[in-house]
C-alpha positions, 0 to 999 in steps of 0.5 A: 500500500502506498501513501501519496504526498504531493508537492510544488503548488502555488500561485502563478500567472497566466502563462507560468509554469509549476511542476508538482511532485507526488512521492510515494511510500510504502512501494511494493513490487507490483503493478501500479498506476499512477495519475493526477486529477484535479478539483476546480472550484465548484466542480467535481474531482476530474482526471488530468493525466495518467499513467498505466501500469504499463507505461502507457501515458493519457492526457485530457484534451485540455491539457495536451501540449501544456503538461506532461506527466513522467515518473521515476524509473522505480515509480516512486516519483510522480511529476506533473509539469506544468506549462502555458498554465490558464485561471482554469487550471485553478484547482487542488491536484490529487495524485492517485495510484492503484495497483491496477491497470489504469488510473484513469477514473481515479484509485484506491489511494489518493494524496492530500492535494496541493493547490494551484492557483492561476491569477489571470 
């Protein structure tokens, strides 16, 4: 069972970048995915980016070409890079992990969040 703790939120202007950080603990060898979701102000919890236990990487439309997810070689480290941010990335961001295949509609194992906050 792992425990999630993520890192690296903050304020930032229209256009900025921040990279968030998810360190796992408690890693054991087996099958994971890992993802980030997030909470906008008002709105549900929705998905972001993820990565399959295979490696296979997704992103939601609205971020291609300005994030990008990436972990460690022993998927310990989850990154979150963040760039050409927009005031609708405004929200709290979650990472997730499951030993399962996909993480792609959440987990079982979820961090406190950190929050981002996009000043137009």
């Amino acid at each position: 069972q792992k425990d999630l703790v993520e890192s690296g939120g903050g304020s930032v202007e229209s256009g900025g970048s921040l990279t968030l950080s998810c360190s796992a603990s408690g890693y054991t060898d087996t099958d994971y995915c890992m993802g980030w979701f997030r909470e906008p102000p008002g709105k549900e919890r929705e998905p972001v980016a993820a990565i399959d236990s295979d490696g296979t990487i997704s992103y939601v439309d609205s971020v291609k070409g300005r994030f990008s997810i990436s972990q460690d070689n022993a998927k310990k480290t989850l990154f979150l890079q963040m760039n050409k941010l927009k005031p609708e990335d405004t929200a709290i961001y979650y990472c997730v992990t499951d030993e399962a295949a996909y993480c792609r509609e959440g987990g079982t194992q979820w961090g406190p969040g950190t929050q981002v906050t996009v000043s137009s």
